[in-house]
C-alpha positions in Angstrom: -20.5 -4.9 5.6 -18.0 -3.5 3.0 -16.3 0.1 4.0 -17.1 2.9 1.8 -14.8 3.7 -0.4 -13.1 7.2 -0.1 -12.1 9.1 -2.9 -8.5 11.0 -1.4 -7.4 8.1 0.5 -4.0 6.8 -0.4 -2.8 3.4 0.3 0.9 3.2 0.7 2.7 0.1 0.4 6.0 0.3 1.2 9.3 -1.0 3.5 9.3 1.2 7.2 12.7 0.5 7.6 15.3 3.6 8.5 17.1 3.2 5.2 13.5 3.6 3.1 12.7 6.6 5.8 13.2 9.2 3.5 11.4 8.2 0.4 8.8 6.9 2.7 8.6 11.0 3.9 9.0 12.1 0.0 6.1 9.9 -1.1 4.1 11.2 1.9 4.8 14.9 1.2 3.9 14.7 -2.7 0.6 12.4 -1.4 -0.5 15.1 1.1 0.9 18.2 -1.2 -1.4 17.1 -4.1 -4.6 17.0 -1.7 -4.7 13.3 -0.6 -4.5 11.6 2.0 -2.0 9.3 2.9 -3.2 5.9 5.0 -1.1 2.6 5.7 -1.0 0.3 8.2 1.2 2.4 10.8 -1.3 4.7 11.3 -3.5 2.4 13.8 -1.8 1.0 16.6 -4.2 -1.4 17.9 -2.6 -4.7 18.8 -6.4 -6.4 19.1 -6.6 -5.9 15.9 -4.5 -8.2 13.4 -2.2 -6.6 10.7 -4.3 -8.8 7.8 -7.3 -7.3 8.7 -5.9 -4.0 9.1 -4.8 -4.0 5.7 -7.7 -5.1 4.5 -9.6 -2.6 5.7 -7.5 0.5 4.9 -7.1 -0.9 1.0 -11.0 -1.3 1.2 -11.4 2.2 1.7 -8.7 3.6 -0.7 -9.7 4.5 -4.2 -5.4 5.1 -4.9 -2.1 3.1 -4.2 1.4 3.5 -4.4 3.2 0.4 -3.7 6.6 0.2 -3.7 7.8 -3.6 -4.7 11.6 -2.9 -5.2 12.7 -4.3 -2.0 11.5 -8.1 -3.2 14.7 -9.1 -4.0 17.6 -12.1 -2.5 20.3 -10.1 -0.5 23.0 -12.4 0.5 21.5 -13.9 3.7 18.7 -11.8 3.7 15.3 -13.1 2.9 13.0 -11.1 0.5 10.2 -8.8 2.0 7.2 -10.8 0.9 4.7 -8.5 2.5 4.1 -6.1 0.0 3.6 -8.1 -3.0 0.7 -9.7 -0.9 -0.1 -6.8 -0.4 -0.4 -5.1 -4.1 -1.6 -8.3 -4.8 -4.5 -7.7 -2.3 -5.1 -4.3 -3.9 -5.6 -5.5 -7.4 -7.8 -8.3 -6.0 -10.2 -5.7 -4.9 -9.8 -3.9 -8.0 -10.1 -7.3 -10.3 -12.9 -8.7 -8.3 -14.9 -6.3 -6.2 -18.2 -3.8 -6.7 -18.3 -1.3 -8.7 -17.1 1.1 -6.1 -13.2 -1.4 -5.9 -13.3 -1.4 -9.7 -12.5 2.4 -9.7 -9.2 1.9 -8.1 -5.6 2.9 -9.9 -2.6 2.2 -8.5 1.6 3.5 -9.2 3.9 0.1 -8.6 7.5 1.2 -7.8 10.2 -1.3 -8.5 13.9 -1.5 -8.7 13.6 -3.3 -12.6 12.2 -1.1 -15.1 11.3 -3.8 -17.4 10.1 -6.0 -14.4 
């Protein structure tokens, strides 16, 4: 049974690394500042339930995302963090291929290449 879709929810998409940290808390202030409410998958803790279907299930229920795709990139031996364009990708799926409800979703895409 689909989740209902809620109108402030605000699915963030983004690294959780230290070095991100503090965009991660300025993206998070502006969200909550403007009314919204920010949701991503740190905010269950629930090892039963896995991280796919967590996703899932927040980007269900959120009408707005911000997903920030700049840290897809090589970096020397570093492999790049596919996670987040999954999950975008998941995002516009909804919003390409679900009820009417999913088609009402908008989403800001941060990425290192303005052109990109």
């Amino acid at each position: 049974m689909p989740s209902e879709l809620r109108s402030k929810d605000v699915f963030i998409n983004c690294p959780f690394d230290d070095a991100y940290k503090p965009t991660f808390h300025a993206i998070l202030f502006t969200v909550y500042y403007l009314g919204f409410a920010a949701r991503c998958a740190l905010e269950v803790d629930d090892a039963s339930e896995l991280r796919l279907n967590k996703i899932e299930r927040i980007i269900e229920q959120c009408t707005y995302g911000i997903h920030d795709i700049s840290s897809v990139a090589l970096s020397g031996a570093n492999l790049p963090r596919l996670n987040m364009p999954l999950e975008l990708g998941l995002f516009l799926g909804c919003k390409r291929f679900g009820g009417a409800a999913q088609r009402k979703k908008a989403c800001l895409i941060l990425d290192s290449d303005p052109l990109g």
